[in-house]
C-alpha positions as CSV (number, residue, x, y, z in Angstrom):
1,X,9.6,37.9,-45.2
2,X,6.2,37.9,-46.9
3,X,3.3,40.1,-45.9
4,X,1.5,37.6,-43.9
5,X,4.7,36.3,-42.1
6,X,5.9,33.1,-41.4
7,X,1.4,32.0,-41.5
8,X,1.5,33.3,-45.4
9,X,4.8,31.2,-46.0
10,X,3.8,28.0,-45.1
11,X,-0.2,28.4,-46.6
12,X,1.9,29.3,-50.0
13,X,3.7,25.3,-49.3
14,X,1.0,23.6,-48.8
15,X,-1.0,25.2,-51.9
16,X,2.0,24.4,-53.8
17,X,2.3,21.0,-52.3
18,X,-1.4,20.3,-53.4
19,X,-1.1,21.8,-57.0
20,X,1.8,19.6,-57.5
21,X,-0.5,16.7,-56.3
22,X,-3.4,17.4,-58.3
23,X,-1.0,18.2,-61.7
24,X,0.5,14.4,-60.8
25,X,-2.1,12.7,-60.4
26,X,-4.0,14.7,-63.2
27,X,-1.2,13.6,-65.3
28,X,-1.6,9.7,-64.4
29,X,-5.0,9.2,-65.0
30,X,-4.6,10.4,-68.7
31,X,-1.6,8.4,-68.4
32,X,-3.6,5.5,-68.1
33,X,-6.9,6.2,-70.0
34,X,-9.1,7.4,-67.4
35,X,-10.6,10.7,-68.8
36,X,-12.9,11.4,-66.4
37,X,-10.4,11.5,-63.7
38,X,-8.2,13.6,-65.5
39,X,-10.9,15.9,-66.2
40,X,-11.6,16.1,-62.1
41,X,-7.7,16.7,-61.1
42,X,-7.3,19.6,-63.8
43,X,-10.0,21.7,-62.4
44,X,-8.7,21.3,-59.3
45,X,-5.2,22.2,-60.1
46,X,-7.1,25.2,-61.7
47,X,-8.7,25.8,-58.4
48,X,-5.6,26.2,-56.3
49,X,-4.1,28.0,-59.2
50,X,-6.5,30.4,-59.2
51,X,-6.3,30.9,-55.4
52,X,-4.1,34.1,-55.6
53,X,-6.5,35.7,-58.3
54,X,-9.7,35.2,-56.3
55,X,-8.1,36.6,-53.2
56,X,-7.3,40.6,-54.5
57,X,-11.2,41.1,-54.1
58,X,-11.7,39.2,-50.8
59,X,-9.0,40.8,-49.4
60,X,-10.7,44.7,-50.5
61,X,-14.0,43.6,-49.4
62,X,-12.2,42.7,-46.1
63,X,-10.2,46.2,-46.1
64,X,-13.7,48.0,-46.9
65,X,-15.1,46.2,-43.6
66,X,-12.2,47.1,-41.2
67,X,-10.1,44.1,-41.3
68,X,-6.6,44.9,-43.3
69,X,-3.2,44.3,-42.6
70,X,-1.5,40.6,-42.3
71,X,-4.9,39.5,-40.7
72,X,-6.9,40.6,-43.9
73,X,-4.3,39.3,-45.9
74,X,-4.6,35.9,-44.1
75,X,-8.5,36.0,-43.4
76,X,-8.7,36.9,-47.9
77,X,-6.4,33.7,-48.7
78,X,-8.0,31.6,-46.4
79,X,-11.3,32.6,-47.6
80,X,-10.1,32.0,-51.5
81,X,-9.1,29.0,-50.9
82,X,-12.4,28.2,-48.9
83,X,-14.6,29.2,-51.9
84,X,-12.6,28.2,-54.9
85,X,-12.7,24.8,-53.5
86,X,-16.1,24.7,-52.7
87,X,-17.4,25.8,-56.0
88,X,-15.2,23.9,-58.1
89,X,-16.0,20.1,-56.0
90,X,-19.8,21.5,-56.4
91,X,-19.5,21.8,-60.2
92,X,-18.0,18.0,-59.9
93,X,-20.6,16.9,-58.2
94,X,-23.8,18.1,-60.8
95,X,-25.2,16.5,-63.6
96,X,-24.8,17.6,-67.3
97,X,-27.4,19.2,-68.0
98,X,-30.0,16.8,-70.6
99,X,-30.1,17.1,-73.9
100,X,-26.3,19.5,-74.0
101,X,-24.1,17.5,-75.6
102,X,-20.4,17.5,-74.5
103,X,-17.5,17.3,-77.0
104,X,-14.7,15.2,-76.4
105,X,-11.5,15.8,-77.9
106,X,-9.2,13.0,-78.9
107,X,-6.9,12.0,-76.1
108,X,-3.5,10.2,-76.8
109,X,-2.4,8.1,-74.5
110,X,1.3,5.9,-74.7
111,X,-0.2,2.4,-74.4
């Protein structure tokens, strides 16, 4: 049984569940062209990915204020999760900054 118990287990499914989403539907819009999208559902697969990273330091932070244990453990995923998503749909949501130029890279797509 995981650390967090049968909580942890199914948090782990549905973060799974939503990366394999996000890949999919990532992988359709280059699929068909739309580059922009694609762009959008890689960093979010990137976000959940990154879910286990950014919770080591939540979860010491919360063991430095008193909370440890499965209920730390819990309370640091939950929190990841919280903030990766947040920052990454803020960073979709801004405007490229005038007069930086982005590079695009050539895209192959089976037409």
């Amino acid at each position: 049984m995981p650390f967090g118990g049968v909580t942890e287990t199914v948090m782990i499914g549905v973060l799974f569940s939503l990366f394999l989403f996000a890949l999919v539907q990532g992988i359709l819009a280059i699929r068909q062209g739309r580059v922009a999208d694609h762009r959008r559902w890689m960093l979010r697969m990137m976000t959940i990915a990154l879910v286990p990273v950014t919770m080591r330091p939540m979860f010491s932070l919360l063991v430095v204020f008193g909370v440890s244990g499965p209920t730390g453990f819990l309370s640091a995923m939950m929190l990841s999760i919280l903030v990766n998503i947040l920052v990454s749909e803020y960073s979709l949501t801004q405007k490229p900054v005038p007069g930086k130029k982005l590079t695009q890279h050539a895209v192959f797509v089976n037409q």
